[in-house]
TIMI-2910 file (N, C-alpha, C, CB; in pm, 1 decimal, decimal comma, always signed):
<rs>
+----------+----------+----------+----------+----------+----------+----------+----------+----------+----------+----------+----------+------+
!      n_x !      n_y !      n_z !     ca_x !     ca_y !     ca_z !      c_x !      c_y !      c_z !     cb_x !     cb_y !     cb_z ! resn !
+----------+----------+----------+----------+----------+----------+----------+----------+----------+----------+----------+----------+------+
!  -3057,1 !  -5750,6 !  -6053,4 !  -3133,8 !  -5718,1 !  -5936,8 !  -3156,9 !  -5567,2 !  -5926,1 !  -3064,4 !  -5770,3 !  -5813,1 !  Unk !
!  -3076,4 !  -5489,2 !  -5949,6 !  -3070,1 !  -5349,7 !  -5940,7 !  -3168,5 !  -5294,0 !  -6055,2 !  -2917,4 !  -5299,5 !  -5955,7 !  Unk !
!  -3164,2 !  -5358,3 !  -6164,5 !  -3262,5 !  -5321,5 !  -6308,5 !  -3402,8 !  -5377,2 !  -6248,9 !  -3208,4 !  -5422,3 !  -6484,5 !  Unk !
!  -3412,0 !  -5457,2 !  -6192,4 !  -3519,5 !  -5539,2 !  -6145,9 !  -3561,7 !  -5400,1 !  -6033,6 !  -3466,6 !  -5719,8 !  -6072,9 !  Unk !
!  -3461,9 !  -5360,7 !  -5944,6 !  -3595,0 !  -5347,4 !  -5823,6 !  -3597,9 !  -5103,4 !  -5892,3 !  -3491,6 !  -5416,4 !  -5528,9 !  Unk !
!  -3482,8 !  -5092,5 !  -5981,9 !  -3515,4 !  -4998,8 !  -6045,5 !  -3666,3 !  -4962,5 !  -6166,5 !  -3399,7 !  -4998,2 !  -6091,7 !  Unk !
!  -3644,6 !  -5057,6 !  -6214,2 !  -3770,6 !  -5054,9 !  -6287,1 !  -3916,8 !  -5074,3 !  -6183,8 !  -3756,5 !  -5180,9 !  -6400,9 !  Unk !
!  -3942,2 !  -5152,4 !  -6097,0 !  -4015,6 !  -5154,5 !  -6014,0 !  -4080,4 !  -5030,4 !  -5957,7 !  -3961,5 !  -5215,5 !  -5943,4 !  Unk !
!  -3954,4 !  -4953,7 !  -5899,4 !  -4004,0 !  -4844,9 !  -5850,6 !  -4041,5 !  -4712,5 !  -5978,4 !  -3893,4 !  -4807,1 !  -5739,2 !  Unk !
!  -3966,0 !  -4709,3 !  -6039,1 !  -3980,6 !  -4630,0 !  -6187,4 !  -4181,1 !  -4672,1 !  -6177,6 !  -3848,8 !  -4736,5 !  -6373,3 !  Unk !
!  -4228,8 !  -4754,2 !  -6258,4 !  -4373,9 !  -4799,5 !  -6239,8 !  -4461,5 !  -4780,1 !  -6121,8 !  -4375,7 !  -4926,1 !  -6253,5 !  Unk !
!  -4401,7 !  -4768,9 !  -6034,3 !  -4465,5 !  -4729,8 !  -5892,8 !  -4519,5 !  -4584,9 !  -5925,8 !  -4345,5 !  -4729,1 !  -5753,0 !  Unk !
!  -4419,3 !  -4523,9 !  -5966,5 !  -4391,6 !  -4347,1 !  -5969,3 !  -4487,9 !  -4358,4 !  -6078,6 !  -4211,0 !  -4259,6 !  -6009,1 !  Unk !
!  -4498,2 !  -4371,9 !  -6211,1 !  -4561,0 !  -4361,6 !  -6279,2 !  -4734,8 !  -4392,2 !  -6208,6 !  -4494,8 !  -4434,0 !  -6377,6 !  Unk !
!  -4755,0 !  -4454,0 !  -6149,4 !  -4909,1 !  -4537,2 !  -6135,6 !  -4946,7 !  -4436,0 !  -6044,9 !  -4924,3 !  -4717,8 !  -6067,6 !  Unk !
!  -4865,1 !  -4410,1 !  -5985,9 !  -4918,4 !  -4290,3 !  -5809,0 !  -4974,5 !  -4153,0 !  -5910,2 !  -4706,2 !  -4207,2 !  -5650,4 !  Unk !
!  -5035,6 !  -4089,1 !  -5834,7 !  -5069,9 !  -3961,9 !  -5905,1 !  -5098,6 !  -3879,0 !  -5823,4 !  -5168,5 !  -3962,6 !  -5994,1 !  Unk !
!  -5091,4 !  -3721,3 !  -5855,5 !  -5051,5 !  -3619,3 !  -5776,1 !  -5220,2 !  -3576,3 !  -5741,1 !  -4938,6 !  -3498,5 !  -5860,2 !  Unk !
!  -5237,8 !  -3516,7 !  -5646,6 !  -5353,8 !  -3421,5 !  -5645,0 !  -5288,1 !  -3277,3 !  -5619,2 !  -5468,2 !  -3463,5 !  -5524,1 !  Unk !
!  -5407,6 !  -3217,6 !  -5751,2 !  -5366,8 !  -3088,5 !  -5760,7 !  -5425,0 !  -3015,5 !  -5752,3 !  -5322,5 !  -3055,8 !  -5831,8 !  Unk !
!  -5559,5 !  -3045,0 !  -5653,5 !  -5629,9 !  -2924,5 !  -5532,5 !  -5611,2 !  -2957,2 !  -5421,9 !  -5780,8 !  -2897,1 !  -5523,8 !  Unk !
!  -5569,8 !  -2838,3 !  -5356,9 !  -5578,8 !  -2845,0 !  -5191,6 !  -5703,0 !  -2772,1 !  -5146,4 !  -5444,8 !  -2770,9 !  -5113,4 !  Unk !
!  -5785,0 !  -2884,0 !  -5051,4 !  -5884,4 !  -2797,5 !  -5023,0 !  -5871,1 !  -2696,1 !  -4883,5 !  -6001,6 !  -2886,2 !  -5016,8 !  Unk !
!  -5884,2 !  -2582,9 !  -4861,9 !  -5847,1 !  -2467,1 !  -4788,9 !  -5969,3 !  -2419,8 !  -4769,6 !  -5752,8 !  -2370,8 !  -4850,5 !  Unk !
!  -5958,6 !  -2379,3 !  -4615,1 !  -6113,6 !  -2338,0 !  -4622,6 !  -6063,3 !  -2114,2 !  -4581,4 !  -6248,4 !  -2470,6 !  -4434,9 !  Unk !
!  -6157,3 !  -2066,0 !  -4628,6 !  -6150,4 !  -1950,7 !  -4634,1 !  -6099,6 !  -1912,7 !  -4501,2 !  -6264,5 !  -1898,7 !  -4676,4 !  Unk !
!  -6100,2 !  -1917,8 !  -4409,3 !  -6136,9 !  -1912,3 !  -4259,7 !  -5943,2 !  -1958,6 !  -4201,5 !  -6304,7 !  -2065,6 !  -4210,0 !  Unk !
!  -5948,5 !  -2048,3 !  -4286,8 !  -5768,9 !  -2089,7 !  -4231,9 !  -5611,4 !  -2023,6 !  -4338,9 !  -5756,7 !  -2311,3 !  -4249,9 !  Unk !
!  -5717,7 !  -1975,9 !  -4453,9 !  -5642,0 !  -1904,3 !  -4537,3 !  -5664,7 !  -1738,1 !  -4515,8 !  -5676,4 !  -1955,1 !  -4679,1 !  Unk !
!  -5709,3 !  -1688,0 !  -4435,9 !  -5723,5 !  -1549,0 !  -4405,0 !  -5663,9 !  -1529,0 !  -4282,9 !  -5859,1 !  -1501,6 !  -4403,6 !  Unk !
!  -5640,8 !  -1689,1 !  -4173,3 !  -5525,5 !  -1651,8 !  -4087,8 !  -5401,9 !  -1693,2 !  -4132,4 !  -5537,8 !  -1699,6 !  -3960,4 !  Unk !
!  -5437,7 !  -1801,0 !  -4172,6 !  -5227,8 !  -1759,1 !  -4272,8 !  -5184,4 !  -1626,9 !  -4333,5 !  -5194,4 !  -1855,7 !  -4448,1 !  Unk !
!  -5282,4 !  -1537,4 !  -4383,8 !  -5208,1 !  -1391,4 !  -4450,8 !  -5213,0 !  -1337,1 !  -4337,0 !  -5281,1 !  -1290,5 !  -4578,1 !  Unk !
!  -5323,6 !  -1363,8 !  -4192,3 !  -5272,7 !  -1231,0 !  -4105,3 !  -5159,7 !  -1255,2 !  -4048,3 !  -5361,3 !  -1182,8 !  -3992,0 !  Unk !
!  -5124,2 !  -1399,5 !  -4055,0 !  -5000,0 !  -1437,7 !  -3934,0 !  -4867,4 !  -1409,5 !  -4042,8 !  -5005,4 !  -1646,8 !  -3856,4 !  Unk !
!  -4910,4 !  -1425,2 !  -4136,2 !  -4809,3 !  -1358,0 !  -4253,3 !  -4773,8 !  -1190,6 !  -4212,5 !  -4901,3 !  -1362,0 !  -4426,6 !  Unk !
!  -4868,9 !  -1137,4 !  -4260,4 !  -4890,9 !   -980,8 !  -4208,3 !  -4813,4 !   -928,4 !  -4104,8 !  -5023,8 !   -957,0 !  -4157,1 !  Unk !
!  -4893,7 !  -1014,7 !  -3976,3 !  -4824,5 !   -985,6 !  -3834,1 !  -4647,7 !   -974,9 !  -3843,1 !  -4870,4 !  -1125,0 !  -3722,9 !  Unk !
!  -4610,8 !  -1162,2 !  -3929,2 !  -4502,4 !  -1114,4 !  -3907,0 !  -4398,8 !  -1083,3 !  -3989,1 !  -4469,8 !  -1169,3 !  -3840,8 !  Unk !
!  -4426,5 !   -978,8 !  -4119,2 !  -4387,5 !   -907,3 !  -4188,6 !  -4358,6 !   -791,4 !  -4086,5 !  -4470,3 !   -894,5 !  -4297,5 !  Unk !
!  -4453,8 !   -754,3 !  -4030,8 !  -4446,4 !   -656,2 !  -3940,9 !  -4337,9 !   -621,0 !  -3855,4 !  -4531,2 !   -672,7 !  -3875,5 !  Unk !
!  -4332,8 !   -773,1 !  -3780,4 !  -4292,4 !   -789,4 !  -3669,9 !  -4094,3 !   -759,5 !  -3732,0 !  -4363,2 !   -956,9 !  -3599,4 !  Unk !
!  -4092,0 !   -844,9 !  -3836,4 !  -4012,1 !   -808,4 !  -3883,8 !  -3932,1 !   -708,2 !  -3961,5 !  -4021,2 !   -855,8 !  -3898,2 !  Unk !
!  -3990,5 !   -573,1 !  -3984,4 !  -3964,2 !   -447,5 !  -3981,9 !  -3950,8 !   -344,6 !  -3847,0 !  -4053,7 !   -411,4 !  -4059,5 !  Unk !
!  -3989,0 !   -444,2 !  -3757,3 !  -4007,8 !   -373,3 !  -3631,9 !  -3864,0 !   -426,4 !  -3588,5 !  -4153,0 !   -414,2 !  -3530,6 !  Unk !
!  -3850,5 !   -553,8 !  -3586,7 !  -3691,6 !   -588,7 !  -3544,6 !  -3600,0 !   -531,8 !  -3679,0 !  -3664,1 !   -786,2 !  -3519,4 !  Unk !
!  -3604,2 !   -513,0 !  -3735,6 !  -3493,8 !   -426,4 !  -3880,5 !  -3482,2 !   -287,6 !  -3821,4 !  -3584,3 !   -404,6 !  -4078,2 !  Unk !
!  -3558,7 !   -226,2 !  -3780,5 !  -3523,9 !    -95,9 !  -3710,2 !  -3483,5 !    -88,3 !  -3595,7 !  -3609,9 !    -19,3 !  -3703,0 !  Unk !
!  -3513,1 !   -210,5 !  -3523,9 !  -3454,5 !   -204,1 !  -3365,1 !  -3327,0 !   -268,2 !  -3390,1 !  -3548,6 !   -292,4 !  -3234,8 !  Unk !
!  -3266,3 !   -343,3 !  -3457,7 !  -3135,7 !   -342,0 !  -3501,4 !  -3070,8 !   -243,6 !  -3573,0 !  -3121,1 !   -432,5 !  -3562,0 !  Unk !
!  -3123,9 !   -178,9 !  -3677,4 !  -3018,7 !    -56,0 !  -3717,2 !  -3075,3 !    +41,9 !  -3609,4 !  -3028,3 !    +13,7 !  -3898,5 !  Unk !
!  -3105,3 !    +61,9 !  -3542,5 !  -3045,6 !   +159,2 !  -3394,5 !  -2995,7 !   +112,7 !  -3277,5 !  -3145,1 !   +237,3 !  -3329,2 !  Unk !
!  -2976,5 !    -61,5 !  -3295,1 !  -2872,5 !    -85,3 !  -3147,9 !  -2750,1 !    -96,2 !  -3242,8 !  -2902,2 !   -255,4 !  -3023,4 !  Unk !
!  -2715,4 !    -86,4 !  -3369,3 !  -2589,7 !    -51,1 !  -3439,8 !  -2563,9 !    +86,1 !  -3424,1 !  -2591,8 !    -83,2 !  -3583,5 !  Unk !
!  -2671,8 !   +146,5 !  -3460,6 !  -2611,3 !   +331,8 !  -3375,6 !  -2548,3 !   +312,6 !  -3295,7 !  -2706,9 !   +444,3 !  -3295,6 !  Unk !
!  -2620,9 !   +297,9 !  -3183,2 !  -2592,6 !   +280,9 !  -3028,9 !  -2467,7 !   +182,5 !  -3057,3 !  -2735,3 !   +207,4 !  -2922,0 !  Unk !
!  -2435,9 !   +116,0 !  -3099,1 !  -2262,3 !    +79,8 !  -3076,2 !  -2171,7 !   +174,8 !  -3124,9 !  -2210,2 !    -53,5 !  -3152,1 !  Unk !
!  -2240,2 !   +211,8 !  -3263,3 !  -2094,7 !   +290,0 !  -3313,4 !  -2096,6 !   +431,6 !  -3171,5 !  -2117,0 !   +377,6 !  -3539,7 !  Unk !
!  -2176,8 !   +471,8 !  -3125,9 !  -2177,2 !   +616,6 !  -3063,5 !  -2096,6 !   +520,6 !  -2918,9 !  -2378,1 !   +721,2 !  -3038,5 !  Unk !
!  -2161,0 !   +400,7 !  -2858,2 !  -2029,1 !   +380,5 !  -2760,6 !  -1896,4 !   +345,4 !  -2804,4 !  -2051,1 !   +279,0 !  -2670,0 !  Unk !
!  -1885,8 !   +283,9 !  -2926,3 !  -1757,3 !   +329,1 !  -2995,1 !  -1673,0 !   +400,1 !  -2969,7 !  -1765,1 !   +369,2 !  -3078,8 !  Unk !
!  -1740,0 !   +534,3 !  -2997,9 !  -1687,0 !   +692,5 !  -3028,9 !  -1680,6 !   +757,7 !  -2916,5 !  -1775,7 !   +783,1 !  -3121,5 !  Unk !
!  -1755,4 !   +700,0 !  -2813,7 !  -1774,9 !   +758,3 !  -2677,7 !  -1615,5 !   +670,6 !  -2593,9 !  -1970,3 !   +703,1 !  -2601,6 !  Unk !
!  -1602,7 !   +540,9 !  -2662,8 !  -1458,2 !   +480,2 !  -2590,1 !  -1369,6 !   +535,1 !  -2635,2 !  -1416,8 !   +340,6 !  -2602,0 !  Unk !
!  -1342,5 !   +602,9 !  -2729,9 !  -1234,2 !   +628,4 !  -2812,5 !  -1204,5 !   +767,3 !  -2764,1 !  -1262,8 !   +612,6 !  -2968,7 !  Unk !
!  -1349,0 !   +876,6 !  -2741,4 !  -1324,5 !   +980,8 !  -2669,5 !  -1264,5 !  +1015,8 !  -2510,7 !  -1425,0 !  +1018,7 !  -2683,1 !  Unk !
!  -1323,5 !   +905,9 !  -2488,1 !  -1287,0 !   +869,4 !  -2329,9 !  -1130,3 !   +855,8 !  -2350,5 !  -1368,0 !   +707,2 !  -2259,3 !  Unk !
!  -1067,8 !   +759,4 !  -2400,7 !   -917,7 !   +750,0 !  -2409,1 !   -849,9 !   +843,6 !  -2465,4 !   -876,8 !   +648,1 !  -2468,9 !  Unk !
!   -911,1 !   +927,3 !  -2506,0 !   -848,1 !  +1050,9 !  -2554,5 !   -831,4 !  +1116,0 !  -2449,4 !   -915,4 !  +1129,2 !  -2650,8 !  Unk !
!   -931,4 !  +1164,4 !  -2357,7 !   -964,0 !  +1221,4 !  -2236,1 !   -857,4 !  +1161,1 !  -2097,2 !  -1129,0 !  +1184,6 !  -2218,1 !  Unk !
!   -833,6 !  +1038,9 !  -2097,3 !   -711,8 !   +991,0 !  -2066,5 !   -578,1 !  +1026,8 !  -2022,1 !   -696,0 !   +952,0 !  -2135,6 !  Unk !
!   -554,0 !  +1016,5 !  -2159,4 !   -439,0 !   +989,2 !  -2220,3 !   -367,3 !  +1147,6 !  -2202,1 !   -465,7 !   +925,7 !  -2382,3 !  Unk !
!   -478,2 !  +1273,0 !  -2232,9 !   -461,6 !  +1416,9 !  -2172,6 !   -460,9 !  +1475,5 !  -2065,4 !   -521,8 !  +1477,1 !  -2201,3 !  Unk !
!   -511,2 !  +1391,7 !  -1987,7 !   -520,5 !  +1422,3 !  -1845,3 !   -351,9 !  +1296,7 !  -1762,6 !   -735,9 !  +1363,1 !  -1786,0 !  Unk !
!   -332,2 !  +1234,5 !  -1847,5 !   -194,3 !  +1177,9 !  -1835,6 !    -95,7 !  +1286,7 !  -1822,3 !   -157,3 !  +1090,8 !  -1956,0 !  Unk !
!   -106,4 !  +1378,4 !  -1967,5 !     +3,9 !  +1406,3 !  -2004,2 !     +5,8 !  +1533,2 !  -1910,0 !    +23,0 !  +1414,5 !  -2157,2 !  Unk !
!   -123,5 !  +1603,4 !  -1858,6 !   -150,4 !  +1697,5 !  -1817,8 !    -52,9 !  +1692,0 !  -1668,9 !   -301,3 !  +1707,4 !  -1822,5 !  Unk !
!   -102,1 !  +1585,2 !  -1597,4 !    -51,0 !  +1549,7 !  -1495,9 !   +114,7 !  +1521,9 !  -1497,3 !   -128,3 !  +1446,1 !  -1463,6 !  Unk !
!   +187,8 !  +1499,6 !  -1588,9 !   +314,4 !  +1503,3 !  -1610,4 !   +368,6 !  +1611,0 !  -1643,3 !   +344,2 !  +1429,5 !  -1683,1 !  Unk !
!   +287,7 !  +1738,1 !  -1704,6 !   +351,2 !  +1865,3 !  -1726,4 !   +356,0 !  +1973,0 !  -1570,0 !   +255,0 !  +1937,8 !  -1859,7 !  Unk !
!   +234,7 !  +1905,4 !  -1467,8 !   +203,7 !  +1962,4 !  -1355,6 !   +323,9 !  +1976,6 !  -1300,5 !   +112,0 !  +1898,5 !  -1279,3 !  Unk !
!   +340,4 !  +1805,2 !  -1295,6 !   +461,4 !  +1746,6 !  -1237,1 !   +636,1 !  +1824,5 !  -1223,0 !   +467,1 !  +1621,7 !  -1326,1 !  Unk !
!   +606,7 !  +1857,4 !  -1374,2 !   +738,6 !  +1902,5 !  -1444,1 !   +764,4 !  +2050,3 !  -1379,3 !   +722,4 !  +1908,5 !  -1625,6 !  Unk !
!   +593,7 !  +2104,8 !  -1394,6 !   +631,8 !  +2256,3 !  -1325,2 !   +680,5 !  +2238,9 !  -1193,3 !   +503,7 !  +2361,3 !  -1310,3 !  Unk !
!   +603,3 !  +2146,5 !  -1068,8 !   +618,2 !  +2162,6 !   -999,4 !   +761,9 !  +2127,6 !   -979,6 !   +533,0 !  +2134,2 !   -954,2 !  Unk !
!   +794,9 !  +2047,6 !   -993,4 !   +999,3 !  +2037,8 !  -1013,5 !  +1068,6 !  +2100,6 !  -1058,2 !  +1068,0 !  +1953,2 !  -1079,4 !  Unk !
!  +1026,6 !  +2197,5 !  -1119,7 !  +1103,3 !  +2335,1 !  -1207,7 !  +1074,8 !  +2429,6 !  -1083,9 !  +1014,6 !  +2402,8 !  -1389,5 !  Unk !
!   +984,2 !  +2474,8 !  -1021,8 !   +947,3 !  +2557,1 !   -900,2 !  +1014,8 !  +2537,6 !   -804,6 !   +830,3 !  +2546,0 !   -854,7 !  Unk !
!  +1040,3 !  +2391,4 !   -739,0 !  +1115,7 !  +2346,1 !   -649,8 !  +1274,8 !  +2385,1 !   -692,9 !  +1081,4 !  +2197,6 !   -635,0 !  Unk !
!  +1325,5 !  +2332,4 !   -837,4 !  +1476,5 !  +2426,7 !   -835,1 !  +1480,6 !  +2504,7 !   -846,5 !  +1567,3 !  +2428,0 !   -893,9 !  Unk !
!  +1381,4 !  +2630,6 !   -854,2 !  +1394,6 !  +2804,0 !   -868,1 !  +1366,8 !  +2854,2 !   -711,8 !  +1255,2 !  +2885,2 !   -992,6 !  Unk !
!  +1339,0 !  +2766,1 !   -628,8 !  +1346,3 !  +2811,3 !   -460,9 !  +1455,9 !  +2750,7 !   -405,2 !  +1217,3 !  +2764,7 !   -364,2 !  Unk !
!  +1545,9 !  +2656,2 !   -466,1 !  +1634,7 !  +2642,6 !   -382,1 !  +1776,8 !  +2647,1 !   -439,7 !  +1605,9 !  +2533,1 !   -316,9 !  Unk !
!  +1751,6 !  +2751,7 !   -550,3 !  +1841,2 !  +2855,3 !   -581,6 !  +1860,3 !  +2975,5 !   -520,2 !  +1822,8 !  +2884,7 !   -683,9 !  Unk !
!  +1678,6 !  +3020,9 !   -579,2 !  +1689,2 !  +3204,2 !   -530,3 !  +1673,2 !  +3191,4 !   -373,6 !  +1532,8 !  +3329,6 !   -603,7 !  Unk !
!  +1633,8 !  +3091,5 !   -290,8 !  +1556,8 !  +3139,8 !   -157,6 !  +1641,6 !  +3085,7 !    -69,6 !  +1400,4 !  +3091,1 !   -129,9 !  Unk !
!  +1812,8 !  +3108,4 !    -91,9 !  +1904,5 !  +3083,0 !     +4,4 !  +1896,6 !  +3177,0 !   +128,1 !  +2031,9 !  +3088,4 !    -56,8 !  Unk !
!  +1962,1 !  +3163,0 !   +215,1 !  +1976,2 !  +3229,1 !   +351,8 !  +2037,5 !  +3401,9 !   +337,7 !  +2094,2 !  +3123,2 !   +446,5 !  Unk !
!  +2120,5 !  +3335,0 !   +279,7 !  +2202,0 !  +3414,0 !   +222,3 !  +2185,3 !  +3531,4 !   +118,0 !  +2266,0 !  +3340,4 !   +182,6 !  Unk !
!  +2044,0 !  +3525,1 !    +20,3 !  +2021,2 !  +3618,4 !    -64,3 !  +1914,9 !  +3687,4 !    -47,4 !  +2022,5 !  +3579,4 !   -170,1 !  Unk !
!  +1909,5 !  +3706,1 !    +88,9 !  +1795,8 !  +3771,7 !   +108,2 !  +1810,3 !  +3911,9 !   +168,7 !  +1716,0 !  +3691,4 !   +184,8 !  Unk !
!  +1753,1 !  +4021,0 !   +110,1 !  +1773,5 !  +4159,2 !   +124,4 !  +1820,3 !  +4227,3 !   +274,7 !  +1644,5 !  +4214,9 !    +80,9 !  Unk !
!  +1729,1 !  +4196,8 !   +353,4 !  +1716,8 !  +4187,1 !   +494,5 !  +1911,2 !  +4125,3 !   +561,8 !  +1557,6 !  +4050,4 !   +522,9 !  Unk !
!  +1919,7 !  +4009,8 !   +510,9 !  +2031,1 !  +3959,9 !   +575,2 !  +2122,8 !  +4016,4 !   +502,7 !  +2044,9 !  +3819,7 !   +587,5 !  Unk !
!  +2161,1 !  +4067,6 !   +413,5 !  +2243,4 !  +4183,7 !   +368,2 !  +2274,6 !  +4297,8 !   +387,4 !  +2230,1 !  +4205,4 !   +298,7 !  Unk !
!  +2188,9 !  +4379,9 !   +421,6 !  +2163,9 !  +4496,8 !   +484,1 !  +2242,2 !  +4483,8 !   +584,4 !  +2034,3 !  +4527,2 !   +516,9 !  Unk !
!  +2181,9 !  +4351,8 !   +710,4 !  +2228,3 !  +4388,2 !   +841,7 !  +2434,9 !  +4266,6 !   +834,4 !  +2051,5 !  +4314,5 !   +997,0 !  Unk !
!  +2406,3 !  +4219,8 !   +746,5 !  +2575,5 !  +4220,7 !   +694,2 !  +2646,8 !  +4326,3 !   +677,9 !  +2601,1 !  +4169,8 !   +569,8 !  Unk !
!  +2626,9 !  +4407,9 !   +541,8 !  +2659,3 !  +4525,3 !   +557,4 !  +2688,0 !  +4619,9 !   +709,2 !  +2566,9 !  +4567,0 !   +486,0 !  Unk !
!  +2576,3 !  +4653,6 !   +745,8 !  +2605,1 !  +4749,9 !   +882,1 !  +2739,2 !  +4679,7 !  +1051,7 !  +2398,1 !  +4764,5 !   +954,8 !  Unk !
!  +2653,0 !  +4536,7 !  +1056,8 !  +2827,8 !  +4515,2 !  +1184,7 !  +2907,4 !  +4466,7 !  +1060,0 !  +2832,3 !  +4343,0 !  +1364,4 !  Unk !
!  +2992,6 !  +4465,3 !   +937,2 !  +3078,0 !  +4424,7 !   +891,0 !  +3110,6 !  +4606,8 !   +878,5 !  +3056,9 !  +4305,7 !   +773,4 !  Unk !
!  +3072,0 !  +4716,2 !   +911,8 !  +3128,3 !  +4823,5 !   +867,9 !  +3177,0 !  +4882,2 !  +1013,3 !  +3028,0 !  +4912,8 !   +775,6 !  Unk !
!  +3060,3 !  +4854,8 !  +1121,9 !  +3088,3 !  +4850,9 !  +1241,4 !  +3208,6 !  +4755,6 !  +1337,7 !  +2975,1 !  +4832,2 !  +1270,0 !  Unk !
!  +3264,7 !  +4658,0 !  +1229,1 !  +3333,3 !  +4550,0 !  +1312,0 !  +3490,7 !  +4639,9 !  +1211,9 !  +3267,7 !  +4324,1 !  +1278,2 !  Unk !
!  +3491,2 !  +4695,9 !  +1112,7 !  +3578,7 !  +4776,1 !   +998,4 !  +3602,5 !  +4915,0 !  +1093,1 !  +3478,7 !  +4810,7 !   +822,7 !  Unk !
!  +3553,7 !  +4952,9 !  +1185,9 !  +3584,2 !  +5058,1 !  +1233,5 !  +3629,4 !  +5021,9 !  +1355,6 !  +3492,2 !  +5146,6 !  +1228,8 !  Unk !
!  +3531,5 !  +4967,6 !  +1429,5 !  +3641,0 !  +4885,8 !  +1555,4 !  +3769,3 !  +4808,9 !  +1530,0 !  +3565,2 !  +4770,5 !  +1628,4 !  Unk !
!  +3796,7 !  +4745,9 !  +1470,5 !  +3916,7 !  +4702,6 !  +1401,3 !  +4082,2 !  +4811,0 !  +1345,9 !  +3837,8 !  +4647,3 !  +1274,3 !  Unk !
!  +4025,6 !  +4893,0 !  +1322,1 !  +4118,4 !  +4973,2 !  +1177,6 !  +4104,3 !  +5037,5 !  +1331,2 !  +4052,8 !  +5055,1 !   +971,1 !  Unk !
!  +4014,0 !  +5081,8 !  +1381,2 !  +4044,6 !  +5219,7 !  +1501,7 !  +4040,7 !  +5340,1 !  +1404,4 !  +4226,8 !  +5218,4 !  +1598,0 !  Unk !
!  +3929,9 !  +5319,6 !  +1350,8 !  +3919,8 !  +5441,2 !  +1280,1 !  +3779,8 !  +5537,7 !  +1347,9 !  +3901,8 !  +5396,5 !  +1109,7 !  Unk !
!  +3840,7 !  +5665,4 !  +1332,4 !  +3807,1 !  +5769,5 !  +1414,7 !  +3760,5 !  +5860,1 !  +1345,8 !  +3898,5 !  +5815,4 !  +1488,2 !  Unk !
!  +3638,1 !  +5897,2 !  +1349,3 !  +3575,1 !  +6035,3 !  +1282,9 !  +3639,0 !  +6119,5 !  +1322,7 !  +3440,3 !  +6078,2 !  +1305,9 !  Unk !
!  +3647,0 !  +6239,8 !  +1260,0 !  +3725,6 !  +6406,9 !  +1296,4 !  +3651,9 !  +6443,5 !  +1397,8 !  +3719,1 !  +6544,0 !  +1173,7 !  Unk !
!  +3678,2 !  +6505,8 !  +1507,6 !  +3588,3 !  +6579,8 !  +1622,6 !  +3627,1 !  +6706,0 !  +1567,7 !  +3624,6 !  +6556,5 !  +1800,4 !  Unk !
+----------+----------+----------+----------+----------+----------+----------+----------+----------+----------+----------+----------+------+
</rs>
């Protein structure tokens, strides 16, 4: 059955025959090359508008990468601020005691020399 309905079609193929003009009329073959044309075109026009929205990524790329740089320095910036300002804070409440200040020494000095003479009863020479 299979030799049977193989050969069948085998003879089919043989008997059919090809045509090997197409008739085309001038008029429908001069818009197939323009619509060809057009979109040859069209398609160099999108090849360049893709390799420049690939620019345009790599540069926002480079623009994210700068940005986190920009970051990441203004992080550290802000932690060195930090650091001064806490280094400032223990250099005032060292030097800027009550106690070490020129003014309140001075007038230490003078009644501790005045309270040294009332005391002792000490008496200049007349």
């Amino acid at each position: 059955m299979k030799i049977l309905i193989f050969s069948l079609v085998f003879f089919i193929t043989f008997n059919s025959y090809s045509q090997d003009t197409v008739s085309i009329s001038q008029e429908e073959l001069e818009n197939f090359f323009l619509a060809v044309d057009t979109l040859e075109h069209q398609d160099s026009i999108k090849t360049i508008l893709i390799k420049d929205l690939e620019l345009q990524i790599l540069n926002y790329k480079l623009l994210s990468e700068q940005d986190s740089l920009l970051i990441d320095f203004q992080k550290q910036y802000n932690t060195l601020l930090e650091q001064q300002i806490n280094l400032h804070l223990d250099k005032l409440k060292t030097t800027d005691r009550w106690y070490k200040k020129p003014w309140i020494g001075f007038i230490g000095g003078i009644t501790t020399t005045i309270l040294m003479i009332r005391i002792i009863d000490y008496s200049l020479p007349q």
